[in-house]
C-alpha positions as CSV (number, residue, x, y, z in Angstrom):
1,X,-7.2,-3.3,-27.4
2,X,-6.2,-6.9,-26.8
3,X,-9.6,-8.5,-27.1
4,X,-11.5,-12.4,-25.6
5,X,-14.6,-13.6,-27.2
6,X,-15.7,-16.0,-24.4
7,X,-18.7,-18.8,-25.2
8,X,-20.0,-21.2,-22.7
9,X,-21.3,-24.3,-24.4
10,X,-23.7,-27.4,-24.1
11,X,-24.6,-29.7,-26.2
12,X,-24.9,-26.8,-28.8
13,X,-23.1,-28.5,-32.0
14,X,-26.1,-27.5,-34.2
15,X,-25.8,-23.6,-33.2
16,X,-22.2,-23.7,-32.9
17,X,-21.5,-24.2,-36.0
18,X,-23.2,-21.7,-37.4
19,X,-22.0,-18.8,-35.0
20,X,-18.2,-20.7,-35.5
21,X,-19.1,-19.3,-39.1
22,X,-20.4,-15.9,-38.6
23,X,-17.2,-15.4,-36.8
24,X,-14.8,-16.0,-39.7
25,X,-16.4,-12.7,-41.6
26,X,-15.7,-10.4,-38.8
27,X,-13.0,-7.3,-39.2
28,X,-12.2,-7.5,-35.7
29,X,-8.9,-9.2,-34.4
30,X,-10.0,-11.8,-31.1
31,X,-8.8,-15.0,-29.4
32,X,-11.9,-17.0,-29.3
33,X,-12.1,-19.5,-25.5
34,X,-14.6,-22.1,-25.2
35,X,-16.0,-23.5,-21.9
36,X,-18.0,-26.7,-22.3
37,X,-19.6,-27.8,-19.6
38,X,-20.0,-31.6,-20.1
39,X,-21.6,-31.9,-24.0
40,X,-22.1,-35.4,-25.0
41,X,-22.7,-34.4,-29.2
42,X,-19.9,-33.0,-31.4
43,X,-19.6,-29.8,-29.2
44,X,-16.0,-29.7,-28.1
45,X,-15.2,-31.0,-31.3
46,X,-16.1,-28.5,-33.0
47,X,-15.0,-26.0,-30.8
48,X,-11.6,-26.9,-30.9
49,X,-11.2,-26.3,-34.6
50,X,-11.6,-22.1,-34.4
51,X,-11.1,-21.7,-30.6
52,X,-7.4,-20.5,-29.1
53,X,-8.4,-23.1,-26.0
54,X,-11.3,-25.4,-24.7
55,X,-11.8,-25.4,-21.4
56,X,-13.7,-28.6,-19.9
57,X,-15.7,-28.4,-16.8
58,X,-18.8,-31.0,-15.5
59,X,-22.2,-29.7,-15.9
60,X,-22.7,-29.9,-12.0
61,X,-20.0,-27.3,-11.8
62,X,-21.5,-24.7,-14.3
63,X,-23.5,-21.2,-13.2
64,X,-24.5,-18.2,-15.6
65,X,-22.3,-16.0,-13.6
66,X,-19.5,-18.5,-11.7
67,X,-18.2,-19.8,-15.2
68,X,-17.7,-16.7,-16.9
69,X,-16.1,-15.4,-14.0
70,X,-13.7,-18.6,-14.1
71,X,-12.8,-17.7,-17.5
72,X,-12.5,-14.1,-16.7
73,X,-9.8,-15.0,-14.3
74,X,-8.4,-17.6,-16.2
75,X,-7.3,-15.4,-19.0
76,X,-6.3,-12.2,-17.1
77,X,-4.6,-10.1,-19.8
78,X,-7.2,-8.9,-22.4
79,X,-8.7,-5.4,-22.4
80,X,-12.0,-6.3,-23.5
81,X,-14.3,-9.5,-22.7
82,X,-17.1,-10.3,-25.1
83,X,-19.5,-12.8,-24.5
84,X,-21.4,-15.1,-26.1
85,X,-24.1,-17.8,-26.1
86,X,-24.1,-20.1,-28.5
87,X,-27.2,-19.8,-30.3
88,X,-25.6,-16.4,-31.3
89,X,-24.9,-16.2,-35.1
90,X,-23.5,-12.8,-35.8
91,X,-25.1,-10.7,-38.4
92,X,-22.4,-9.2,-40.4
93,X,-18.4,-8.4,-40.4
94,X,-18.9,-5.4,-38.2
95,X,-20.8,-7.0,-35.6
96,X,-18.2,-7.3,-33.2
97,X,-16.0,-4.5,-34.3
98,X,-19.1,-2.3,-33.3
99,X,-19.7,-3.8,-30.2
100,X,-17.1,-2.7,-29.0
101,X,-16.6,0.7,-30.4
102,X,-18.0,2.9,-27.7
103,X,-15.5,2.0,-25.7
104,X,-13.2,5.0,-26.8
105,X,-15.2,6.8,-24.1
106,X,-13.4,5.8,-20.8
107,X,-16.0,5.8,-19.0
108,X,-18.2,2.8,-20.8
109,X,-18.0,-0.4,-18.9
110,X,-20.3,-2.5,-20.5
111,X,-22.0,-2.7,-23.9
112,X,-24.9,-4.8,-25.6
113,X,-25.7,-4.7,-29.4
114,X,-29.0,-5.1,-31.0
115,X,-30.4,-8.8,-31.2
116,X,-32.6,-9.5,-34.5
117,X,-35.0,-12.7,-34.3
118,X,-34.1,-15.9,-36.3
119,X,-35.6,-17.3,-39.1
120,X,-39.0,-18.9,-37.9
121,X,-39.2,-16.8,-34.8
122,X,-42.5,-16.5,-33.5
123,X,-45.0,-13.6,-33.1
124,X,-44.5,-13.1,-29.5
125,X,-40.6,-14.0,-29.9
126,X,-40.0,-11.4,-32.9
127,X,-41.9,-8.7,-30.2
128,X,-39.4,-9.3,-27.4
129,X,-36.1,-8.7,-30.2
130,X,-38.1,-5.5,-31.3
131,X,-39.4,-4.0,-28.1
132,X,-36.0,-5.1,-26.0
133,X,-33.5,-3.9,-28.8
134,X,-35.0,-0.6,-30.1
135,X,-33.2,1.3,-32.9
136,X,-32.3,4.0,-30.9
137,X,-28.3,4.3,-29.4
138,X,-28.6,4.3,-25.4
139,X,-26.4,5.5,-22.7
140,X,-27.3,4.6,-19.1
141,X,-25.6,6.1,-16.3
142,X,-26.6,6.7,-12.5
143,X,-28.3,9.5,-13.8
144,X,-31.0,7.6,-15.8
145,X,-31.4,5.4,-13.5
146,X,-34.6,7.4,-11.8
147,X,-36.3,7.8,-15.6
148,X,-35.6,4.2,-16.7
149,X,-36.0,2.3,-13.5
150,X,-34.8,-1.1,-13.7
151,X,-34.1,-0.6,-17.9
152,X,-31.3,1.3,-16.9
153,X,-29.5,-1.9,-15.7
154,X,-30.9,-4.2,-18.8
155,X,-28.1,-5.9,-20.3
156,X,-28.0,-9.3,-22.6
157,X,-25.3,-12.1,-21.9
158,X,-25.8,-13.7,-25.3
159,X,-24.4,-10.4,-26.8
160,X,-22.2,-8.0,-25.1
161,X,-18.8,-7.0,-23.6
162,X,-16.8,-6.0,-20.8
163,X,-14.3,-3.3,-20.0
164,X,-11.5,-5.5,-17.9
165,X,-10.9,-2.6,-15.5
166,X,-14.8,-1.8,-15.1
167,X,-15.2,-5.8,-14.1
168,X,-12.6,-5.9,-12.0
169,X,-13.9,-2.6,-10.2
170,X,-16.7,-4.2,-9.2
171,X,-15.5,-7.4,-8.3
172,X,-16.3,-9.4,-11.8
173,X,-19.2,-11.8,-12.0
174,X,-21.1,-13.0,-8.8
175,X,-20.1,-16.6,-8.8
176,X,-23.6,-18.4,-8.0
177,X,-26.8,-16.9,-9.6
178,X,-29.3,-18.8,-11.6
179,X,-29.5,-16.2,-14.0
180,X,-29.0,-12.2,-14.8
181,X,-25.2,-12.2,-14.2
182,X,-25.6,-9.6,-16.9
183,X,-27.5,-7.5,-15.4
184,X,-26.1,-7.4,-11.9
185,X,-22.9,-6.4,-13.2
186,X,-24.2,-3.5,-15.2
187,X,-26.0,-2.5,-11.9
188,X,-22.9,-3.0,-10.3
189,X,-21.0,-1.0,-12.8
190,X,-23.5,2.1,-12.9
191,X,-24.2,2.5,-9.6
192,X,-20.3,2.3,-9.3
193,X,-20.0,5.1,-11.4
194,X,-19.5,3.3,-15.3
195,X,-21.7,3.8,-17.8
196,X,-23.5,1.5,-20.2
197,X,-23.7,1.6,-23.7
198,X,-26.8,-0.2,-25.8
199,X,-25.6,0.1,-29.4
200,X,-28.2,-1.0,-32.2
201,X,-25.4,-1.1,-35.0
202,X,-23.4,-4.0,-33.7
203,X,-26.3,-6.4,-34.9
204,X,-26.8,-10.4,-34.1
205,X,-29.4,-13.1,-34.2
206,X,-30.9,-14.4,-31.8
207,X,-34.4,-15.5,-30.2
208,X,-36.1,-18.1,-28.4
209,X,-39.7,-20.0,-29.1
210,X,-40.9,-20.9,-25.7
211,X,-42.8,-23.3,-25.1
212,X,-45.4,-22.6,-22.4
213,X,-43.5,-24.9,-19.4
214,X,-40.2,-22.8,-21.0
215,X,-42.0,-19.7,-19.9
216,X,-43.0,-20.5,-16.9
217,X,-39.9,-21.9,-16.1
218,X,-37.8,-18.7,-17.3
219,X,-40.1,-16.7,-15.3
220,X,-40.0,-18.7,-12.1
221,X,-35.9,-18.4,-12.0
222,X,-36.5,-14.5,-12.8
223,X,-38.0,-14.5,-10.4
224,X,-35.6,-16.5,-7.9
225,X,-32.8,-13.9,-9.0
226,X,-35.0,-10.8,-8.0
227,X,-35.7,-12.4,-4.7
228,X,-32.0,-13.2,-4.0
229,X,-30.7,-10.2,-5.0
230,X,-32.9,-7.8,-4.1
231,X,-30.5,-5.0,-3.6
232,X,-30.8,-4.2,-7.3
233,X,-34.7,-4.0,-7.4
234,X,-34.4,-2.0,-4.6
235,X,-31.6,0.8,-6.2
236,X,-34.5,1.4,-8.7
237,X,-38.3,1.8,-8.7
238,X,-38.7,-1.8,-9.2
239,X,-39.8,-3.7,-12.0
240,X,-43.4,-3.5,-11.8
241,X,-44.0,-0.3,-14.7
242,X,-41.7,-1.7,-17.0
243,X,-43.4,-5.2,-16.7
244,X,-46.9,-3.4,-17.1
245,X,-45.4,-1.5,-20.3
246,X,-44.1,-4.5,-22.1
247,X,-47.7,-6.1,-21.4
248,X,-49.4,-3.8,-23.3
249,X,-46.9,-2.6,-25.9
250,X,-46.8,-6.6,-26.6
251,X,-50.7,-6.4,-26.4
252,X,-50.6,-4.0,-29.4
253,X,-48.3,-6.0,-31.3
254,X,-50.4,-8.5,-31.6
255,X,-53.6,-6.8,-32.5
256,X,-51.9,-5.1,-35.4
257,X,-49.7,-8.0,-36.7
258,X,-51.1,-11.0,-35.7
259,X,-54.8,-10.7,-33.5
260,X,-54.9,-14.6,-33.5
261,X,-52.0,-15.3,-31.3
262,X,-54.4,-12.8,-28.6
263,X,-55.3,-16.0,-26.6
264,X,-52.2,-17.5,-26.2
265,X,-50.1,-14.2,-25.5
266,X,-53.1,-13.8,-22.5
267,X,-52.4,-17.0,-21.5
268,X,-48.8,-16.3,-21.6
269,X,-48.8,-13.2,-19.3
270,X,-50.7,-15.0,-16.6
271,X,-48.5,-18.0,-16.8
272,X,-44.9,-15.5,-17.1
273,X,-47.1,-13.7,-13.9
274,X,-47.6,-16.8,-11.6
275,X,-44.5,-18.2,-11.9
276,X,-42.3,-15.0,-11.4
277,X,-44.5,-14.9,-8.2
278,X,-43.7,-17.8,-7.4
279,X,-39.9,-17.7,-7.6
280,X,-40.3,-14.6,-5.6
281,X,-41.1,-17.0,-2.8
282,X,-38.8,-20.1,-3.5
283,X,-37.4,-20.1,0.0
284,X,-41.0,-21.5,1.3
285,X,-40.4,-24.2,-1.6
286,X,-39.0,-28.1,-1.2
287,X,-35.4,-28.6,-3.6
288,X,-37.3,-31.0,-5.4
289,X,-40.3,-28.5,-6.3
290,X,-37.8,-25.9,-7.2
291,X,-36.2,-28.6,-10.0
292,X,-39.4,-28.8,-11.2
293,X,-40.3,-25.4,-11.7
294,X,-37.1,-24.4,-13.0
295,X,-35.2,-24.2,-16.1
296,X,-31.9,-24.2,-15.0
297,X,-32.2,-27.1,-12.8
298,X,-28.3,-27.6,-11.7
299,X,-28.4,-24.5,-9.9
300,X,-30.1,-26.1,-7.0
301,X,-27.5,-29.5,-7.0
């Protein structure tokens, strides 16, 4: 299988450089394509020493699920897309060779691998890598979705990749959404009759330490995406349970690991509550509110 590694950049020269580096262990045989969307460090510089082509665009123009659809189409004749953030740095020489190994089952057409926190991860951060990417292998089809509810459609831009002909079935990436192009592919894909594949042997790191605005803000475009495309909340039983499990799973975590950080992961919740409520009901909101609130603010140019 011909095979694209695909990573939208900004400003990321720091990151880059590392995950440029993880790449030159792997097994797997890939054309790597950069998209930088307007950098103004050493990004595209840096890019252009391991990538097959850089492709420039203005940050104005970029969108989660609009770019990678323009590189989907601009490089038509791969098998399989993988894609990448670039705060990715991959864990070992398999990591992409796995990735994309279940896809000798025709009928995957989409798979995720495990993400592992960085170094210096916090508490709350290294909870989200373990309860988000268990050890256990996962299949999702239409048939889970009624057990897993809206779990059945989780699926991680910063780590995974794409059949061509599943993409193409369901009409690629939706070309404006402020985030969880990801995930409304995979929704997409299963309820087009693909399957999904969560494999916890293709292994990378990555992990964020949010501030608290960072939270709220990741929350409030959450929930803008749930509002706008409601379709895929309503094709499952929502995402109320599974929000109420990671709440106390995460609640647990902390009492056994680390009870101090209690306070601030209470603090948290509300905060990750309010704003997802909020973004929920952005259409009653002014442009210049929704800026505010939001964390990727060049959706609403």
């Amino acid at each position: 299988m011909q095979v694209a590694c695909i990573i939208p950049t900004f400003n990321g020269e720091k990151n880059l450089i590392k995950l440029l580096e993880s790449f030159k262990a792997q097994l797997l045989p890939f054309d790597l394509f950069v998209v930088d969307s307007g950098s103004n460090d050493n990004t595209q510089a840096i890019a252009l020493r391991s990538a097959k082509s850089v492709t420039l665009i203005q940050n104005k123009d970029f969108n989660h699920g609009g770019t990678r659809q323009y590189m989907f189409e601009s490089i038509p004749s791969y098998d399989i897309y993988i894609y990448l953030t670039q705060d990715v740095i991959l864990a070992n020489s398999k990591s992409l060779m796995l990735l994309i190994e279940p896809f000798s089952d025709p009928s995957i057409g989409a798979t995720f691998g495990k993400q592992l926190p960085h170094n210096g991860a916090t508490s709350l951060a290294r909870f989200s890598r373990i309860y988000n990417y268990p050890d256990e292998f996962r299949r999702s089809s239409i048939c889970d979705v009624r057990k897993l509810g809206i779990k059945s459609y989780f699926l991680s831009n910063s780590f995974a990749a794409y059949r061509s002909e599943a993409l193409h079935s369901v009409g690629g990436f939706p070309k404006h959404v402020i985030l969880g192009e990801d995930m409304y592919v995979a929704c997409k894909m299963i309820n087009g009759g693909w399957k999904t594949v969560y494999t916890p042997y293709a292994l990378c790191y990555h992990s964020h330490n949010y501030t608290l605005m960072q939270e709220f803000q990741r929350y409030f475009d959450t929930g803008v995406f749930h509002s706008r495309e409601a379709w895929i909340i309503d094709s499952c039983k929502g995402v109320r349970s599974e929000g109420l499990k990671y709440v106390i799973s995460e609640i647990r975590f902390v009492l056994h690991n680390n009870i101090c950080e209690l306070p601030n992961q209470i603090i948290r919740t509300i905060l990750k509550y309010i704003a997802y409520n909020i973004g929920k009901k952005e259409s009653l909101l002014p442009i210049s509110l929704k800026k505010y609130f939001s964390m990727h603010k060049s959706f609403w140019s």
